[in-house]
C-alpha positions in Angstrom: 115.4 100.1 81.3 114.2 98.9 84.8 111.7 101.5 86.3 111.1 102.0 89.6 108.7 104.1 92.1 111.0 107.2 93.8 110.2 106.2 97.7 111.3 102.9 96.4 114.9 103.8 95.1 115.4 105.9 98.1 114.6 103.1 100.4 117.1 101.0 98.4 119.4 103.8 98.5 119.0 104.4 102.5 119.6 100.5 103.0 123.1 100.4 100.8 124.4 103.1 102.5 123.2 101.7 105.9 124.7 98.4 104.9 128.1 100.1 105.1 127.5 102.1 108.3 125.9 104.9 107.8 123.5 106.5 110.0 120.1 106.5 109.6 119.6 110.7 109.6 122.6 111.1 106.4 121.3 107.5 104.5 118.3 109.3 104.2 119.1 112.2 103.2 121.7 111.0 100.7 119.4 108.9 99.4 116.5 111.2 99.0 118.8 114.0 97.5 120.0 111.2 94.9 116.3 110.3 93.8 115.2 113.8 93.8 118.0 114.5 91.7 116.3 111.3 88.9 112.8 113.0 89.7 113.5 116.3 89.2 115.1 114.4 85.1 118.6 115.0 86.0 119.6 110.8 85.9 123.6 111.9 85.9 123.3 112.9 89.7 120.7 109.7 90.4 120.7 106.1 91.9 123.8 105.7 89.4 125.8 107.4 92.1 124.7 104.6 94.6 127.4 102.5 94.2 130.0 105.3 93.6 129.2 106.7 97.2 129.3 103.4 98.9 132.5 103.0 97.3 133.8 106.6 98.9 132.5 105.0 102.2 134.4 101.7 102.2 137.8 103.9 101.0 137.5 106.1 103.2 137.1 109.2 101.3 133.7 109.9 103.4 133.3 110.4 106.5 130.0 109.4 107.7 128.9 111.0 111.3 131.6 113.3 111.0 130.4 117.2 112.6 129.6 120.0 110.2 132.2 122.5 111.8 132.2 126.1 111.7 135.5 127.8 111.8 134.5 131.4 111.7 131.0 133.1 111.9 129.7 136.9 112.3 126.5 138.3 111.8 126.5 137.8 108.0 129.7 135.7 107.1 130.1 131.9 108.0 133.5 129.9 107.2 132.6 125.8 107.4 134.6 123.1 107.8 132.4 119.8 106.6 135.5 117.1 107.6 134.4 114.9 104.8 131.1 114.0 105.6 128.8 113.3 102.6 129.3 116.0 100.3 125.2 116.6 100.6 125.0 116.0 104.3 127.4 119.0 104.4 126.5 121.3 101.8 122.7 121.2 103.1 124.0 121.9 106.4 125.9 125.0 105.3 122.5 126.0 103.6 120.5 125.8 106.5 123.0 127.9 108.0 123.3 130.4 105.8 119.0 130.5 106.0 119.3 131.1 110.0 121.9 133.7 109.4 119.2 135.6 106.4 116.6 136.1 109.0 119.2 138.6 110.2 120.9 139.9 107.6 119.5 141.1 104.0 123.0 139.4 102.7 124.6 136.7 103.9 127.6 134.4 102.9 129.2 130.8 103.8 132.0 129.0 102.4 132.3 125.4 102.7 135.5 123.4 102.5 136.3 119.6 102.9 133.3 119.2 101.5 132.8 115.4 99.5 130.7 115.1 96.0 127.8 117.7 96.4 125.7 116.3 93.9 122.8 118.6 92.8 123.3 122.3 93.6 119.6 123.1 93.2 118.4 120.8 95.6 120.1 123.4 98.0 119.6 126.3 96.6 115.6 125.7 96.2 115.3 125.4 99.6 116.7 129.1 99.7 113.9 130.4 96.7 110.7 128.5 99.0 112.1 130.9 101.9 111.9 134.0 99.4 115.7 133.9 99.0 117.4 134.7 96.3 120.5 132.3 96.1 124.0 132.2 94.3 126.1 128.9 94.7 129.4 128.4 93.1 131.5 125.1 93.5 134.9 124.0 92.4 136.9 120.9 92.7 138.6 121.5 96.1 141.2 122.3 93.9 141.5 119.1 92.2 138.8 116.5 89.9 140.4 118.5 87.0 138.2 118.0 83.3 137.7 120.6 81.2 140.2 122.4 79.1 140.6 126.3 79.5 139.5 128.4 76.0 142.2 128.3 73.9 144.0 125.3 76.0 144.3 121.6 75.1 144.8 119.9 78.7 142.6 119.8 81.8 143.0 122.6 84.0 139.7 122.8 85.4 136.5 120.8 86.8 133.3 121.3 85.6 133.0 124.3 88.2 128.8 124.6 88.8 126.8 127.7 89.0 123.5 127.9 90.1 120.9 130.4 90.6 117.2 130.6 92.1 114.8 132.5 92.8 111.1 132.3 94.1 108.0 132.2 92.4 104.2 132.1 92.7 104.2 129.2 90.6 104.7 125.2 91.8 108.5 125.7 90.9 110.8 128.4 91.6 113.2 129.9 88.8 116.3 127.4 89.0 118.8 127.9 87.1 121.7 124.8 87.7 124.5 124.6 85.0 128.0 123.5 85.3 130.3 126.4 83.1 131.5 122.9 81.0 129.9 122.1 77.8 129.1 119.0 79.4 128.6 117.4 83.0 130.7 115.0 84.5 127.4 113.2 85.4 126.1 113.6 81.8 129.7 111.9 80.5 129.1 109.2 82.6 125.4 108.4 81.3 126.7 108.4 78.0 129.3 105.9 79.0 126.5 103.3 80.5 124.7 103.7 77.3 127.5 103.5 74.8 126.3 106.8 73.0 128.2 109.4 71.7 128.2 113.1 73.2 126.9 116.1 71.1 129.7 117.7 69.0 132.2 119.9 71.1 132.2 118.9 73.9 135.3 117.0 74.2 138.4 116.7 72.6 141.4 113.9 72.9 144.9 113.9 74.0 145.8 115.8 71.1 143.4 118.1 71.3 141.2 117.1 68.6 137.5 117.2 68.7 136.1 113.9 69.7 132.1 112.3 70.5 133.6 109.3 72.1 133.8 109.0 76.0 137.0 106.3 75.8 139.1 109.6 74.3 138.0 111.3 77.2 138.3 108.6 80.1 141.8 107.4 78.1 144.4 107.1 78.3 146.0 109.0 77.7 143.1 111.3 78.8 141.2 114.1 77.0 139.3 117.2 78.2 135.7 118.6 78.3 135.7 122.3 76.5 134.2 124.9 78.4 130.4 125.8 77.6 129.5 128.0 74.5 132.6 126.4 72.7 133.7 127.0 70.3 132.1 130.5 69.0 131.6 131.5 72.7 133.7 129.2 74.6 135.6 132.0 76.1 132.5 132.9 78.2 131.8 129.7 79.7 135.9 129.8 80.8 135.6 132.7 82.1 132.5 131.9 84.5 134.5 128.8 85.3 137.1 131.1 86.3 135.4 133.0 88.9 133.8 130.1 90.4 136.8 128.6 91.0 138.2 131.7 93.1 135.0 132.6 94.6 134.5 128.9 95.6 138.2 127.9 96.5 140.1 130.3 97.5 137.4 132.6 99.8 136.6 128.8 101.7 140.3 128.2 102.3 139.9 124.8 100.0 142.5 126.1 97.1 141.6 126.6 93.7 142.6 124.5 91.0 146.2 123.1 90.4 148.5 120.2 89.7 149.0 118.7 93.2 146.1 119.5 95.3 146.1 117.9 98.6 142.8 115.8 97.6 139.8 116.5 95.3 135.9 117.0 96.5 133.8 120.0 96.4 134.2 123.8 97.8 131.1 126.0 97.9 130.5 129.7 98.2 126.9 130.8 98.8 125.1 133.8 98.6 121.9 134.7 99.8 119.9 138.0 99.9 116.7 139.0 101.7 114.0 139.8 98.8 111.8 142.1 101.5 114.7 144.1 102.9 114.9 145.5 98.8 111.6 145.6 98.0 107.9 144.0 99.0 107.6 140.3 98.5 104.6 141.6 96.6 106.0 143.8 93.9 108.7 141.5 93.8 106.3 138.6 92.9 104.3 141.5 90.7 107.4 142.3 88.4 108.5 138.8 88.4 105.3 136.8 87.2 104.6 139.9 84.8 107.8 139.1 83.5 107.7 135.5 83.4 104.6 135.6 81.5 106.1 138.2 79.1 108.8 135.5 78.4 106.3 133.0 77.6 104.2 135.1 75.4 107.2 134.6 72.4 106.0 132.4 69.5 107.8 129.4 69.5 110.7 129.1 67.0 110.4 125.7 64.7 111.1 122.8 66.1 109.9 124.1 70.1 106.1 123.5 71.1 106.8 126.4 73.8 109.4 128.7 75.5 110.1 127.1 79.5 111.8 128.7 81.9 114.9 127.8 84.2 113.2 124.9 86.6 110.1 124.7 84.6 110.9 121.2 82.5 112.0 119.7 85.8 109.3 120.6 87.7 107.1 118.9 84.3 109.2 115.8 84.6 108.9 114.9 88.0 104.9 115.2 87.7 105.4 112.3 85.5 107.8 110.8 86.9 105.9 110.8 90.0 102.9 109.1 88.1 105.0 106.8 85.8 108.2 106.1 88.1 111.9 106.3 87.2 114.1 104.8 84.9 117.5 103.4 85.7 119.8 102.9 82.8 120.7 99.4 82.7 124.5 99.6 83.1 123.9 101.7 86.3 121.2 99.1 87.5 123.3 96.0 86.7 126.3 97.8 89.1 123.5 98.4 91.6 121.9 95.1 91.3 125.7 93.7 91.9 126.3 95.9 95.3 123.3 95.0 96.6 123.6 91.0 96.4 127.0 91.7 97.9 125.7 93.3 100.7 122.6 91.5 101.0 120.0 94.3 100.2 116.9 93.4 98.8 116.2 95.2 95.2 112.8 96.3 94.5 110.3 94.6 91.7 110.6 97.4 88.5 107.1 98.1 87.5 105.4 96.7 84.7 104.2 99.2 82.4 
């Protein structure tokens, strides 16, 4: 696979996007939350998206330049509007928001609806956790981009539904934990469909239901599902987070929650944020904490682990070396990004030779 230097992808990534009209403010943060995404080791939320977001560009689906509205805000509550901007455009918009809104409040809350593709909830909620914020985001599907079957069901009647949690630290990464309530990403699907690989046992199942490893029963058709997470002894659990997402995220942002005939598909958001030192000291927070985290650590590792890492800890790890060693793009994705670029006359970088 071609590897590449991260300012290098995002400059490739800002010139795409500006090749179709976007401005120069959103290419580069689009960009730049892509490759952070491939830094940070998660490659399903990378440079493959590239071509995918140019594509929502020339159909219209985004709209570029298009004002972050807010429909309804008090002291502590925000209601957004993002009009179909960039899904991260918006949804880092809304978080700087709800940040303003914490230096008043010790809780605060904003919804976001017509919101496109967010990408990588923990790009936004880390910038909460280096304020010393604690942050909850939940997103659904805007009521559509159905996936995964419910516990117990054998069609789609959900999306992937993220939740993600973080929290600071005294360390170089703060405590992130970023998990869709599937047994599998959308993002991680399509990585094993660039590489021709099978998924991990049950995570999907087939028209019929039937427990499957192969993304073509999935894609179809007729199409399959994704099962929810702990499936299948604790599947019921990552349903039922699924659930709640869905209502926190859809219906308190006005955005619907899931169903046969939503109006169109994206991302709804609900985020949460509380004031650490209106609870307690940042210091005996950061006391109980590290104290903790290092209890955590102290566990013998069970066979097969070298060491017990906390939620954020491996990405942190992988995008030291990354940063050294650069980033891989899978070939499928690169071929479709090597093709868009010829097309609209952007210059690809040199992979490095390692």
């Amino acid at each position: 696979m071609p590897c590449f230097r991260a300012e290098e992808l995002k400059d490739l990534g800002i010139a795409l996007f500006a090749a179709v009209g976007v401005g120069p403010a959103e290419a580069e943060l689009v960009a730049d939350h892509l490759v952070e995404a491939s830094l940070l080791g998660h490659d399903s939320h990378g440079p493959l998206r590239f071509p995918q977001y140019v594509e929502m560009v020339r159909q219209g689906t985004v709209t570029p330049g298009a004002p972050i509205q807010v429909l309804r805000a008090t002291r502590c509550v925000a209601q957004l509007n993002g009009n179909w901007n960039f899904g991260p455009v918006s949804a880092e918009a809304a978080m700087r928001m709800a940040l303003e809104m914490a230096g008043q409040a010790p809780l605060c809350v904003v919804t976001l609806k017509d919101c496109n593709h967010v990408a990588r909830l923990g790009r936004f909620a880390a910038l909460a956790a280096r304020d010393n914020r604690i942050a909850l985001i939940a997103a659904n599907g805007h009521g559509g981009d159905l996936a995964v079957a419910p516990f117990g069901g054998a069609q789609r009647r959900l999306p992937t539904n993220p939740l993600c949690l973080a929290l600071p630290t005294q360390r170089p990464w703060p405590l992130v934990l970023d998990m869709t309530t599937s047994a599998i990403s959308g993002g991680a699907l399509r990585l094993h469909q660039n590489l021709g690989t099978a998924t991990p046992p049950d995570r999907l199942i087939d028209a019929q239901g039937r427990s499957t490893t192969d993304t073509k029963d999935y894609y179809g058709p007729p199409p399959g599902a994704m099962l929810p997470l702990g499936f299948p002894g604790a599947g019921h659990k990552g349903f039922g987070l699924a659930v709640m997402v869905d209502i926190l995220a859809g219906a308190l942002s006005g955005a619907g929650c899931s169903q046969a005939t939503p109006e169109r598909s994206g991302n709804a958001l609900f985020i949460a944020l509380i004031d650490i030192a209106a609870f307690t000291p940042l210091a005996r927070f950061f006391q109980e904490s590290e104290q903790f985290i290092d209890w955590i650590k102290s566990s013998p590792p069970a066979a097969g682990f070298e060491e017990v890492l906390l939620p954020g800890e491996q990405a942190w790890r992988i995008s030291q070396q990354r940063l050294r060693q650069g980033i891989a793009v899978d070939e499928h994705a690169w071929g479709q990004i090597s093709a868009l670029a010829a097309e609209l006359g952007v210059d690809l970088p040199t992979p490095l030779t390692l």
